[in-house]
MDAnalysis code that builds the backbone (N, CA, C; Angstrom):
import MDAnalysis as mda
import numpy as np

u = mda.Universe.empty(531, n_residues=177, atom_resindex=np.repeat(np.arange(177), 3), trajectory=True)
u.add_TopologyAttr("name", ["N", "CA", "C"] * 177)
u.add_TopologyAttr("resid", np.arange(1, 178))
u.add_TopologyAttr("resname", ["UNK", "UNK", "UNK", "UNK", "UNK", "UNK", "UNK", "UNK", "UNK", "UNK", "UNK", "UNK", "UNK", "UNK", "UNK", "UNK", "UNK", "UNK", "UNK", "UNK", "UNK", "UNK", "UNK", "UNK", "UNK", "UNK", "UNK", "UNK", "UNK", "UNK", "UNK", "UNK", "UNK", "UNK", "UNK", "UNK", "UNK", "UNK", "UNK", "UNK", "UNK", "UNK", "UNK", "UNK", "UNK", "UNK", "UNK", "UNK", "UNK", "UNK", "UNK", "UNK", "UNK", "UNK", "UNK", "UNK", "UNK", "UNK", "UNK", "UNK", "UNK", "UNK", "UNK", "UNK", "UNK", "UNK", "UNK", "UNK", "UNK", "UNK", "UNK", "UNK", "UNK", "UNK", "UNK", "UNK", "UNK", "UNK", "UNK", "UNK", "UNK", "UNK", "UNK", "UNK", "UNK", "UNK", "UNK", "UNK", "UNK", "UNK", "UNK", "UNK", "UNK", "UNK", "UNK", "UNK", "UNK", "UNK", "UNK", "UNK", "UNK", "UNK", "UNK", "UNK", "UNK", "UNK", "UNK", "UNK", "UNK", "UNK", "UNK", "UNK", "UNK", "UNK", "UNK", "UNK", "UNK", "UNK", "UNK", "UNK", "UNK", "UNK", "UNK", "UNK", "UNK", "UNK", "UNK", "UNK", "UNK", "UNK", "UNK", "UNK", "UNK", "UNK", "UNK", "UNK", "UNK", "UNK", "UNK", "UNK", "UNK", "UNK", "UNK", "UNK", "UNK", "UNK", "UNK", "UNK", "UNK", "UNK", "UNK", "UNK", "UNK", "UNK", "UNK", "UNK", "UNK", "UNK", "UNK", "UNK", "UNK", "UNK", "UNK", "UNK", "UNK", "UNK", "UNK", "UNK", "UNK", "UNK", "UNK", "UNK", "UNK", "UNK", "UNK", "UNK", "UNK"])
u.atoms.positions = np.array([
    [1.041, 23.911, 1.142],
    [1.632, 23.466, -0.103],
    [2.832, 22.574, 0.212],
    [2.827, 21.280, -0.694],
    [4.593, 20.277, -0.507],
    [5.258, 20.353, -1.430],
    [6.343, 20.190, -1.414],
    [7.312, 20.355, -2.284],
    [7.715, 18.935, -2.685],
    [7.925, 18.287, -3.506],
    [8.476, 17.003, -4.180],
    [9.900, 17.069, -4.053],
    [10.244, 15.908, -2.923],
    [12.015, 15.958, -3.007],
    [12.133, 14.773, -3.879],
    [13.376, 14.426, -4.706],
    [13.590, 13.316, -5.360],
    [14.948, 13.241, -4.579],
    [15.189, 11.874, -4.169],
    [16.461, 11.236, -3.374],
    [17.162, 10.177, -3.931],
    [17.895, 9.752, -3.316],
    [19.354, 9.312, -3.981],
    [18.347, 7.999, -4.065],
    [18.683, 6.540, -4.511],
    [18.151, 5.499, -4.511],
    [18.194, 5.062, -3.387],
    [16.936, 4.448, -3.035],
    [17.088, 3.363, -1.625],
    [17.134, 4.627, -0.351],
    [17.562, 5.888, -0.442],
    [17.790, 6.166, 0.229],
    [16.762, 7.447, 1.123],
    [15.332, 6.941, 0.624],
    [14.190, 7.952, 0.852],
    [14.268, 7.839, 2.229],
    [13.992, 7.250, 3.069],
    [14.389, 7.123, 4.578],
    [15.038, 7.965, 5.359],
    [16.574, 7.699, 4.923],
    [17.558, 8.756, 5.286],
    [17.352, 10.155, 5.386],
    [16.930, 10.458, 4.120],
    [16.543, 11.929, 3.685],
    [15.510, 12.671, 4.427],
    [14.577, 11.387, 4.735],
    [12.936, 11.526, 5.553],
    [13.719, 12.034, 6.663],
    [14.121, 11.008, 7.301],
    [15.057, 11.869, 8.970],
    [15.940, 12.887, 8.746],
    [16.424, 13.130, 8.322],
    [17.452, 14.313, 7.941],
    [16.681, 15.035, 7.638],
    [15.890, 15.424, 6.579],
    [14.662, 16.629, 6.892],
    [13.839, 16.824, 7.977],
    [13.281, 15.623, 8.506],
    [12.912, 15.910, 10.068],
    [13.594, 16.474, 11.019],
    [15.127, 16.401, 10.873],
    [16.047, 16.583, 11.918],
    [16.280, 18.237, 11.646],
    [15.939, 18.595, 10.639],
    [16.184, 20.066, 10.279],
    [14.333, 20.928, 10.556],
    [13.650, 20.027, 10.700],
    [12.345, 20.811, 11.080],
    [11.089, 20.830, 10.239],
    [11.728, 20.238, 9.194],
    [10.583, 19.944, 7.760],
    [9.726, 19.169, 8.448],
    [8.806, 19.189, 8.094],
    [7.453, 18.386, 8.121],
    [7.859, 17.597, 6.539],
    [7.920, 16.046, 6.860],
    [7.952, 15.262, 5.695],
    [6.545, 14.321, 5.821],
    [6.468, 13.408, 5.017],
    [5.486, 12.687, 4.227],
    [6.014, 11.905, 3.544],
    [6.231, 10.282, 3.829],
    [6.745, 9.512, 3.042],
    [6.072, 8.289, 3.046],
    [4.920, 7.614, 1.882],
    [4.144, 7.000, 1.819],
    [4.592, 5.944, 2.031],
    [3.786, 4.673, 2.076],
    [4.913, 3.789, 2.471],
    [3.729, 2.380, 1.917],
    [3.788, 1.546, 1.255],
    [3.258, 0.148, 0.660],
    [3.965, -0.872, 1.148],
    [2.450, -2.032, 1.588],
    [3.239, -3.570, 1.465],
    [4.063, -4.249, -0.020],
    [5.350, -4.866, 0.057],
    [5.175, -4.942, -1.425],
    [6.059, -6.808, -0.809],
    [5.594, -7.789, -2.103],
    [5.495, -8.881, -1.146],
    [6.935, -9.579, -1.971],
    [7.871, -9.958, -1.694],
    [8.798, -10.283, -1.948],
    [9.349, -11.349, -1.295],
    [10.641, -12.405, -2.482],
    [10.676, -14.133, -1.837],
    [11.292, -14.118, -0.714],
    [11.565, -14.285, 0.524],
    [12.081, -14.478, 1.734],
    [13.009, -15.835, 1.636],
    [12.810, -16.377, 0.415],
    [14.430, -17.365, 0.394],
    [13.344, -18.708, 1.074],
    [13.662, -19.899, 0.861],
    [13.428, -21.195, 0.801],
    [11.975, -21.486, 0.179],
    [11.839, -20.387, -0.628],
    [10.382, -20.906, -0.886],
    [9.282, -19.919, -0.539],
    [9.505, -19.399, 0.489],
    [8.700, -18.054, 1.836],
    [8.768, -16.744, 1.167],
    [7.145, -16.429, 1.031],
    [7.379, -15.186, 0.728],
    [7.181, -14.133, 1.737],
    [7.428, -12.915, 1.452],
    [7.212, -11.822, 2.960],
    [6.961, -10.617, 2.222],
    [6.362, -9.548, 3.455],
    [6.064, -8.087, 2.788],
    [6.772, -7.685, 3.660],
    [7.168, -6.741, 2.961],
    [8.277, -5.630, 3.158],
    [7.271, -4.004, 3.083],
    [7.780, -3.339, 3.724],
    [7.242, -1.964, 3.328],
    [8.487, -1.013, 2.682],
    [7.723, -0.668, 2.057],
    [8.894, 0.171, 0.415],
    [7.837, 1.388, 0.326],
    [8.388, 2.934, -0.050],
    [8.212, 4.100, -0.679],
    [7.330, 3.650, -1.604],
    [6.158, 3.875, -1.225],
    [5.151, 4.035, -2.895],
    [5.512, 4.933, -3.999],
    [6.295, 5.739, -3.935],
    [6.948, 6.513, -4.875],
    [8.246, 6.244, -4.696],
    [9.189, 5.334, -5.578],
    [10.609, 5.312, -4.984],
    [11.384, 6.716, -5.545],
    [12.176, 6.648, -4.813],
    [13.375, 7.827, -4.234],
    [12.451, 9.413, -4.785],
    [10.951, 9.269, -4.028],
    [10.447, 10.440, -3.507],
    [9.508, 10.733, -2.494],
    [9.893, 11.821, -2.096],
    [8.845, 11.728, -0.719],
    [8.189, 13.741, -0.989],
    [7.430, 14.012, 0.035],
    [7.364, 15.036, 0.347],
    [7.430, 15.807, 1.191],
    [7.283, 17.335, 1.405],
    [8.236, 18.101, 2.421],
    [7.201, 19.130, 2.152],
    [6.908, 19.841, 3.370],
    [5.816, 21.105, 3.459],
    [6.398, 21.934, 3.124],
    [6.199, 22.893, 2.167],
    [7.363, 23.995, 1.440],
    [7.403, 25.089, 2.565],
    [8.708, 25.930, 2.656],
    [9.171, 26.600, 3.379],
    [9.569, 27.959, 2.707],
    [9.044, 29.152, 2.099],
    [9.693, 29.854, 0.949],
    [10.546, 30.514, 1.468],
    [11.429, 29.902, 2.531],
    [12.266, 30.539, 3.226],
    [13.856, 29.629, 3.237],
    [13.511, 28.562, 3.386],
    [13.836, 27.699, 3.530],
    [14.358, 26.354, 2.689],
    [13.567, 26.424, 1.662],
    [13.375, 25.426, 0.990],
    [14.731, 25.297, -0.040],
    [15.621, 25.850, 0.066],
    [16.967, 25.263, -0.490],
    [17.708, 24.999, 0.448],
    [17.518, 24.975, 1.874],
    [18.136, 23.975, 2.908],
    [17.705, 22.430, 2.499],
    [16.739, 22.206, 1.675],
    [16.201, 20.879, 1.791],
    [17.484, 20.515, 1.410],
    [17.643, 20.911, -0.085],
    [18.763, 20.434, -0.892],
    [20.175, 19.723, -0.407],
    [20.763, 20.168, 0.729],
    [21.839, 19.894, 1.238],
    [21.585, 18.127, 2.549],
    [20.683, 18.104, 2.529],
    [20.272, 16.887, 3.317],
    [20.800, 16.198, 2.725],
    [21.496, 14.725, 3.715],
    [21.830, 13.653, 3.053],
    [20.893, 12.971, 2.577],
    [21.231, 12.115, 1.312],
    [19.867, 11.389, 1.070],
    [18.900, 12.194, -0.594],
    [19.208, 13.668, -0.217],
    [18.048, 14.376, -0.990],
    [19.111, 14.636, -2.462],
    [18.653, 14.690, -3.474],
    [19.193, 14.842, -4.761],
    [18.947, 16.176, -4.954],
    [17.593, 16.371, -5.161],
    [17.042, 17.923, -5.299],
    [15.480, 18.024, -5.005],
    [15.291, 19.014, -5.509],
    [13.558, 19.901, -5.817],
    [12.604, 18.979, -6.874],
    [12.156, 18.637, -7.248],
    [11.299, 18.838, -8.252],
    [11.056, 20.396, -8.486],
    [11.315, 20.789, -9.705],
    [10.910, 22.167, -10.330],
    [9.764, 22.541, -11.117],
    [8.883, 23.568, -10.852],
    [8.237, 23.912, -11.770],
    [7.880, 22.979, -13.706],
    [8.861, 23.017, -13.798],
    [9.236, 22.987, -15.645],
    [9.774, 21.357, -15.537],
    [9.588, 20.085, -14.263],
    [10.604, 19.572, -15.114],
    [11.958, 19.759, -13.753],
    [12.381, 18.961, -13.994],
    [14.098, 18.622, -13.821],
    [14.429, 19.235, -12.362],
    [15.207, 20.097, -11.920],
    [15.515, 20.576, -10.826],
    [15.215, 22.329, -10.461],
    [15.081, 22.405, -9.140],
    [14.270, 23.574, -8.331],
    [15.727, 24.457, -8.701],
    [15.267, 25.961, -9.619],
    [16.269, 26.631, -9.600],
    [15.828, 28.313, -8.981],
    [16.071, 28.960, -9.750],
    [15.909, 30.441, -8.953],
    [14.095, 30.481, -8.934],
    [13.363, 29.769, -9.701],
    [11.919, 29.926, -10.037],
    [11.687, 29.468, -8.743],
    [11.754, 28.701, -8.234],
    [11.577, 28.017, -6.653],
    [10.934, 26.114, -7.404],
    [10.969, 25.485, -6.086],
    [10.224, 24.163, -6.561],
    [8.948, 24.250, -7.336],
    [8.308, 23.278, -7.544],
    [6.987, 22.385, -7.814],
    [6.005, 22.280, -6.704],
    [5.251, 22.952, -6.668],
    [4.255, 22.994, -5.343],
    [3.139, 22.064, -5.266],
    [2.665, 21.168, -4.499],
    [1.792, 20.476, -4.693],
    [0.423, 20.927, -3.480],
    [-0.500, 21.448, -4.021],
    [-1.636, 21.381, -2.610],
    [-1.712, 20.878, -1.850],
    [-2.255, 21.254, -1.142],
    [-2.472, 19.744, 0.125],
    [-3.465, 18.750, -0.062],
    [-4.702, 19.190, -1.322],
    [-5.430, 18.209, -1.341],
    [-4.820, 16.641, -1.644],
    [-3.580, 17.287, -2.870],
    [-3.478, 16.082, -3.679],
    [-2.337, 15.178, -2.540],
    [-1.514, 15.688, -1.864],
    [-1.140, 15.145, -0.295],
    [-1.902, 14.091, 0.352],
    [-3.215, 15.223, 0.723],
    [-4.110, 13.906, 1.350],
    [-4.694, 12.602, 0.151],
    [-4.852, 13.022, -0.760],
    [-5.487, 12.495, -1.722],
    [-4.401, 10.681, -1.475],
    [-3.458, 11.300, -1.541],
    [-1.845, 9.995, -1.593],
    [-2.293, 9.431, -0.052],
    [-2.403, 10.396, 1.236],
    [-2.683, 9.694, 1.921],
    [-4.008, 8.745, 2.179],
    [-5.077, 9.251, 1.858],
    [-5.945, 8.231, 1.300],
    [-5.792, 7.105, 1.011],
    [-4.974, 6.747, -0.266],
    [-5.164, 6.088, -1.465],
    [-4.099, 4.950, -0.137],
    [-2.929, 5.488, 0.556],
    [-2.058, 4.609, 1.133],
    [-2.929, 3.848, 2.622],
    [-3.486, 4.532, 3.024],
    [-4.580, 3.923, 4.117],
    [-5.315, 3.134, 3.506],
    [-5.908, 3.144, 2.051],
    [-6.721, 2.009, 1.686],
    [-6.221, 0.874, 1.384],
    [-4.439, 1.004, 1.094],
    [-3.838, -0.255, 0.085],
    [-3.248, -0.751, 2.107],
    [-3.411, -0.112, 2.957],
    [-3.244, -1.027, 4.107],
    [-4.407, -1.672, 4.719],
    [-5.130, -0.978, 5.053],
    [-6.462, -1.612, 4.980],
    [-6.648, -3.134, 4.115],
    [-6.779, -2.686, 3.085],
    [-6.765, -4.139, 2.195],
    [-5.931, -5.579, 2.763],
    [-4.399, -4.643, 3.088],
    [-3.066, -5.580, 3.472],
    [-3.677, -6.401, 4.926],
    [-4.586, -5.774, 5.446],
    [-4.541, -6.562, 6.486],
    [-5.469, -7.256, 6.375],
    [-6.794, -6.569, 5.578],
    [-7.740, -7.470, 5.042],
    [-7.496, -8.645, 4.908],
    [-6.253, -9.222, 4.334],
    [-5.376, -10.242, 3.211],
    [-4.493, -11.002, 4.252],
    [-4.099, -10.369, 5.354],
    [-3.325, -10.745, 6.521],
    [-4.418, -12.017, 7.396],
    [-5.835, -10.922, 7.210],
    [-6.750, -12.081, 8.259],
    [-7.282, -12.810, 7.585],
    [-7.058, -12.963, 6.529],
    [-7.522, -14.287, 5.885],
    [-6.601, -15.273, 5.753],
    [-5.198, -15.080, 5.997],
    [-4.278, -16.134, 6.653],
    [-4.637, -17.227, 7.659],
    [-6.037, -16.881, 8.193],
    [-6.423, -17.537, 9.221],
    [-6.901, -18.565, 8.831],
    [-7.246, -18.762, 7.425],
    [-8.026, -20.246, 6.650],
    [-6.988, -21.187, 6.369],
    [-8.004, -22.171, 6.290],
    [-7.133, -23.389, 5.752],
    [-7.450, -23.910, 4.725],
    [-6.765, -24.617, 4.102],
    [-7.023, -24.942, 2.798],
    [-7.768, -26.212, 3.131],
    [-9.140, -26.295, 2.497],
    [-10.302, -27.159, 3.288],
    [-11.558, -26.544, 3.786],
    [-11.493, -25.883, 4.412],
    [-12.272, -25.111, 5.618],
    [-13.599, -24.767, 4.727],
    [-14.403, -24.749, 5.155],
    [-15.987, -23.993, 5.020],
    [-16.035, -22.774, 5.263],
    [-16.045, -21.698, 4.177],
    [-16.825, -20.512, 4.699],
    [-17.361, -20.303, 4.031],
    [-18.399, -19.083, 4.454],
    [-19.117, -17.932, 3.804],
    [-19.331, -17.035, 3.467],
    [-20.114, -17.122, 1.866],
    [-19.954, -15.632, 1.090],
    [-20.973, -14.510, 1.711],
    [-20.294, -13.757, 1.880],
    [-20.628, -12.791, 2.276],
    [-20.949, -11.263, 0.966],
    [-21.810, -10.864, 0.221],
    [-21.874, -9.969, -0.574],
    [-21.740, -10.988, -1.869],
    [-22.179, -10.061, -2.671],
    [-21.959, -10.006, -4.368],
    [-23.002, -11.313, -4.579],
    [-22.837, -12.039, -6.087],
    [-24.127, -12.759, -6.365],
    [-23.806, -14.488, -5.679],
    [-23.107, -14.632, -4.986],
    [-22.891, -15.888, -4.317],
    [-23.519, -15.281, -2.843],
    [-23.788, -14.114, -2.701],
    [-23.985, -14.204, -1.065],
    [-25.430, -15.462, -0.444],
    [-24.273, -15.521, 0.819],
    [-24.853, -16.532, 1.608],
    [-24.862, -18.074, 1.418],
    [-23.833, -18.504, 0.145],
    [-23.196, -19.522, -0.516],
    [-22.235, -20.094, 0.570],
    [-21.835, -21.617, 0.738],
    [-21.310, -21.841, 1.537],
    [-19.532, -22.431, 0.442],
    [-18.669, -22.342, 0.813],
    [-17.604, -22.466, 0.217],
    [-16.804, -23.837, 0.369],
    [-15.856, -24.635, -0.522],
    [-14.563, -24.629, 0.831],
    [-13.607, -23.689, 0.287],
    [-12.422, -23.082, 1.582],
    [-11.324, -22.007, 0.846],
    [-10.425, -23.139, 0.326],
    [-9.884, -22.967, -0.653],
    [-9.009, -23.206, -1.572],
    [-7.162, -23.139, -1.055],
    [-7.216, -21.142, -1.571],
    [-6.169, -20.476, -1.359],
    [-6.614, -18.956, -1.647],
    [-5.137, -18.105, -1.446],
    [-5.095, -17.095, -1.362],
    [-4.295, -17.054, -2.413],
    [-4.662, -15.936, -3.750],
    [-3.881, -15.757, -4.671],
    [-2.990, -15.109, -4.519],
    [-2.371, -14.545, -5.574],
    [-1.088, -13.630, -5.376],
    [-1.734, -12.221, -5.931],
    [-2.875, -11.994, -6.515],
    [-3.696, -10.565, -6.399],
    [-4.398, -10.068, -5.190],
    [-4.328, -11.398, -4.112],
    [-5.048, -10.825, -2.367],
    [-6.175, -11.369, -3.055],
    [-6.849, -12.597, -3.689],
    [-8.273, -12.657, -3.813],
    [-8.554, -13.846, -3.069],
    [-9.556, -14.530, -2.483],
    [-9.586, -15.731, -1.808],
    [-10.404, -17.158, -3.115],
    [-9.105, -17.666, -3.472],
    [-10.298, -18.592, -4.255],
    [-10.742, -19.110, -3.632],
    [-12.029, -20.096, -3.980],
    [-12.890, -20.961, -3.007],
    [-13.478, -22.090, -4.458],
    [-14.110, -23.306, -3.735],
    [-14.737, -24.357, -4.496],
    [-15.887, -24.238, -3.907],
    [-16.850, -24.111, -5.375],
    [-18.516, -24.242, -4.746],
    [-19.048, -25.359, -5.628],
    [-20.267, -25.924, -5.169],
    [-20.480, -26.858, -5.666],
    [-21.977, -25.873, -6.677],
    [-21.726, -25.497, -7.982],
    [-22.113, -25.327, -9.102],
    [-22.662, -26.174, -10.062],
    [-23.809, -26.130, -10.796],
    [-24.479, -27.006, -12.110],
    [-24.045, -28.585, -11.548],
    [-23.979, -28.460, -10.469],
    [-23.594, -30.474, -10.710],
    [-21.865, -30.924, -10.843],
    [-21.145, -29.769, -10.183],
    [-20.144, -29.903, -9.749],
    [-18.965, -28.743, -9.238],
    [-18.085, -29.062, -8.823],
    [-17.124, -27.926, -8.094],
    [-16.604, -26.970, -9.035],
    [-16.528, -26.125, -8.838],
    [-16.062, -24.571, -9.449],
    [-15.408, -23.890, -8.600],
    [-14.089, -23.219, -9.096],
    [-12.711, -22.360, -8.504],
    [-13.479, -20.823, -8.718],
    [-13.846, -20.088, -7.398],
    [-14.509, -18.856, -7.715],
    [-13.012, -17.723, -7.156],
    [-12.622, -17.023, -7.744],
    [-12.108, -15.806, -6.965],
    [-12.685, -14.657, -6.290],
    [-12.427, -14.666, -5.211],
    [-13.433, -13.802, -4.506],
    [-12.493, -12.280, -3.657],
    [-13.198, -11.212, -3.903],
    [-12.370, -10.493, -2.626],
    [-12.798, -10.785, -1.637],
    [-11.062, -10.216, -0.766],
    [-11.246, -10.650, 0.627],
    [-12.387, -10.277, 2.041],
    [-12.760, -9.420, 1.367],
    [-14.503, -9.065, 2.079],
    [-15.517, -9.670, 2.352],
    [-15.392, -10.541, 0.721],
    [-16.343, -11.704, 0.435],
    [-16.385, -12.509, 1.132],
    [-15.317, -12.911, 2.007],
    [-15.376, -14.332, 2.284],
    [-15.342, -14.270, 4.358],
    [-15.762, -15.041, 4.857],
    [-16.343, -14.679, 6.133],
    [-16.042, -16.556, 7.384],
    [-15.331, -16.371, 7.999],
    [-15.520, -18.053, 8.648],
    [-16.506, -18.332, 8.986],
    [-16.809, -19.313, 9.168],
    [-18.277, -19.748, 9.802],
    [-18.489, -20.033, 11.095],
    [-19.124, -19.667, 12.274],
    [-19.101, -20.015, 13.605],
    [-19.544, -20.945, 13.384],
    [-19.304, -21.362, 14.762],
    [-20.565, -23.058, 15.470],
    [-21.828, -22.410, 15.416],
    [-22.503, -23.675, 14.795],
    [-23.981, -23.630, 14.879],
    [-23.970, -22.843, 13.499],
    [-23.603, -21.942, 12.354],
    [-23.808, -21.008, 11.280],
    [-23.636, -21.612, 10.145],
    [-23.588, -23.182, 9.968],
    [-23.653, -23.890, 9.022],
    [-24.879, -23.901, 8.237],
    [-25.930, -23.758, 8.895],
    [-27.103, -23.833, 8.495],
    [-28.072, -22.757, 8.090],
])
């Protein structure tokens, strides 16, 4: 079972090591989230998928040591609001893994989205899946939802398709054909 810590702002990190440093087993999810890098440049950053909360393997021994960590505000409680004599908010472990899941897939994707950095705007590729498969492209760009647009030549002229990044595949030498 985990316990839901809620932490000061910004400061889920801190709290993460400081409960580590006391012996907790923590859990602190963690997302690309893509933000301007100044002249124009954007960049991903990794940020708390839950801001100022993380989780902590409950201790029914223990578990109002969390409280005193720097960083940590309190419990999540039962009812709502803060962990009092009732003890915290217990969460299974399914729904734990369930978060870890869900955070392995939104990286997965991220890098998905990373190797398609490798196109150029121009380039020939190929669809790979869905009702264009085996369609030849040029890439376009990369949106700001992670989709790859592309131009196909449609009814007698070019068309902007959005595609996921799965969809879309480079073409070796010689695979033009």
């Amino acid at each position: 079972m985990w316990s839901v810590v809620h932490t000061e702002p910004g400061h889920e990190g801190m709290a993460c090591a400081g409960l580590i440093g006391r012996r907790f087993r923590t859990y602190l999810p963690m997302v690309e989230e893509a933000r301007n890098g100044g002249h124009g440049r954007a960049r991903r950053d990794p940020q708390p998928m839950f801001r100022q909360y993380l989780f902590a393997v409950h201790d029914p021994l223990r578990w109002r040591a969390m409280c005193s960590v720097a960083g940590v505000r309190h419990l999540l409680a039962r009812h709502g609001g803060r962990a009092g004599e009732d003890g915290p908010a217990l969460l299974p472990d399914a729904v734990v893994r369930a978060i870890f899941v869900l955070e392995s897939r939104m990286a997965d994707r991220t890098q998905e989205t990373r190797a398609c950095a490798g196109f150029q705007p121009g380039e020939i590729v190929r669809i790979i899946g869905g009702i264009f498969d085996g369609f030849t492209a040029e890439f376009e760009r990369l949106d700001s939802d992670g989709r790859i647009a592309v131009l196909l030549y449609l009814f007698g002229r070019l068309s902007r398709v959005n595609l996921p990044v799965e969809q879309v595949a480079k073409i070796r030498n010689g695979d033009l054909l």
